[in-house]
N, C-alpha and C positions, 0 to 999 in steps of 0.2 A: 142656573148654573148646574152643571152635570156633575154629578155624587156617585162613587162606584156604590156598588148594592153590594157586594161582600167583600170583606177584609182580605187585603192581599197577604198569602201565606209567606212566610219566611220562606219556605221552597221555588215559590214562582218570586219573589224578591230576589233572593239571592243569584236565581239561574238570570234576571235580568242585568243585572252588577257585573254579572261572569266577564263581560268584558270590557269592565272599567279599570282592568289591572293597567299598572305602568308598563309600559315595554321596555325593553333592555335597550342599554346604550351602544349605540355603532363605533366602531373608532375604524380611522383611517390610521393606516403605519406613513410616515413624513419620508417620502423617497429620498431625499440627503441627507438629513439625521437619524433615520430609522425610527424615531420615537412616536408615541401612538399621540393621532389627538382628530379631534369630532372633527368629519366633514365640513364642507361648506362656512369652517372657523379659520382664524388666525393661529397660527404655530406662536406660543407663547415666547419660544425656545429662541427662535430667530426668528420670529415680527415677520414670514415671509405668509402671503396669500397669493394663491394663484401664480406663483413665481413670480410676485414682485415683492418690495420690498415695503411693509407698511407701518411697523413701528421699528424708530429708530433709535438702538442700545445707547446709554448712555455710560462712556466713556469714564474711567475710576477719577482722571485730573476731573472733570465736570461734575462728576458726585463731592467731589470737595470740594470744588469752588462755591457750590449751593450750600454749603456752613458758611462760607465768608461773608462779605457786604454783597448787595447784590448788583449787578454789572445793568451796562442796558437791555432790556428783555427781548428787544429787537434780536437781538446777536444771539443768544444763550434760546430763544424756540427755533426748532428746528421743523418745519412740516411738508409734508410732499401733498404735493398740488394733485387730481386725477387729471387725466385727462378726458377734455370731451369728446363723445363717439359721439358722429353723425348719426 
């Protein structure tokens, strides 16, 4: 097994580390709402990626129906299907 022969200094340690720093964060600005958010992410704001449309806001009467008894689950999930690319 190979053993260094001198103790590495703090000076050649740390010039090694130099660049383990974190990088700064990208943000994209959201071309219809103006508001900032990470490339290549879902817009929280409006569910949109890619200009499509991937999560679906749920509505104020549907937020209070989910306090009441609960209905058939069939009806109340709502999910979009992708489509397949050749």
């Amino acid at each position: 097994m190979a053993v260094p022969k001198r103790k590495t200094t703090p000076s050649k340690r740390n010039m090694r580390r130099s660049h383990h720093k974190a990088g700064t964060q990208l943000f994209a600005e959201d071309k219809k709402s103006g508001e900032l958010r990470r490339p290549h992410h879902i817009d929280l704001s409006t569910g949109m990626y890619r200009g499509k449309q991937i999560i679906i806001k749920k509505t104020k009467k549907e937020k209070d129906a989910e306090g009441q008894a609960p209905v058939n689950t069939d009806e109340t999930t709502k999910t979009i299907e992708t489509p397949v690319s050749k």
